[in-house]
N, C-alpha and C positions, 0 to 999 in steps of 0.2 A: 580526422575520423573517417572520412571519405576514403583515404584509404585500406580501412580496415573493410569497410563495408564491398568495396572491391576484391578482397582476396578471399573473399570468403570464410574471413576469419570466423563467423556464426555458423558453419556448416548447416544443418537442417534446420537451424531458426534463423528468423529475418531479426534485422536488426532492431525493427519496432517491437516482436516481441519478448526478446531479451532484454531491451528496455521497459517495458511493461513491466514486467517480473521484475527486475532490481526494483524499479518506486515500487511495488507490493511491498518486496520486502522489507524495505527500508521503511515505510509506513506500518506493515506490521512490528516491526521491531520495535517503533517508538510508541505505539500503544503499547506493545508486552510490557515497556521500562515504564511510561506512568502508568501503569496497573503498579507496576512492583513500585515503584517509590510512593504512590501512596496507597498501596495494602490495599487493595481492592482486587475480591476476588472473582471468579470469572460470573459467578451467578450474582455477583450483587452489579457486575458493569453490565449485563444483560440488563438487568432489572432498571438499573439507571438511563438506559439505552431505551425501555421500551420494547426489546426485542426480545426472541428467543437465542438460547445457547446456541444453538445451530450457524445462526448466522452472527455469533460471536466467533465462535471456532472458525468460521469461514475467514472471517478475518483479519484472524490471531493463525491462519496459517499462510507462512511466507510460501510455499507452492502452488496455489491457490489465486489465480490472477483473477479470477471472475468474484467481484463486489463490487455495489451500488456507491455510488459518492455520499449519498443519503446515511448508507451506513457509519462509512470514513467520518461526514459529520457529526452523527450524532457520538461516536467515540471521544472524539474530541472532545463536545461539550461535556461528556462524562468526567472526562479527566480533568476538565477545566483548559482546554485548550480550546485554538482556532483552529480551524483548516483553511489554507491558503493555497492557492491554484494561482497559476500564469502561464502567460505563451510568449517564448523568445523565438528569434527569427531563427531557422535551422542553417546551418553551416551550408553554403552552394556546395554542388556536385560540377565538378567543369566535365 
């Protein structure tokens, strides 16, 4: 990976933030599917969340990097999931 991040393969984004944005997306995507596999619509996971539509939309858009973890979990518990977070050791740069 080290050497991707050497040739500039991310041109004007750094590699942290095009990583950012893929886990968005990727977290967006798996709320959009348990919404759809269990028929919940966007005002009723709002309502189950506690929140307003706004910051559902927020985080039912994969462009969209800026949302609270806060949010991420209560998603979760709407759909009847967990939310799991860790820290692995980064690959060295020589």
């Amino acid at each position: 990976m080290w050497a991707l991040r050497s040739m500039n393969f991310y041109g004007r984004r750094g590699f942290e933030e095009v990583t950012t944005l893929a886990w968005k997306r990727l977290l967006s995507w798996e709320v959009s599917e348990a919404m759809r596999k269990g028929r919940i619509s966007k005002s009723e996971m709002a309502k189950r969340m506690g929140t307003r539509g706004s910051q559902l939309e927020r985080l039912l858009d994969p462009q969209d990097p800026y949302v609270l973890l806060e949010t991420v979990q209560k998603a979760a518990s709407a759909v009847g999931k967990r939310l799991t977070i860790g820290l692995t050791d980064a690959p060295r740069v020589a």
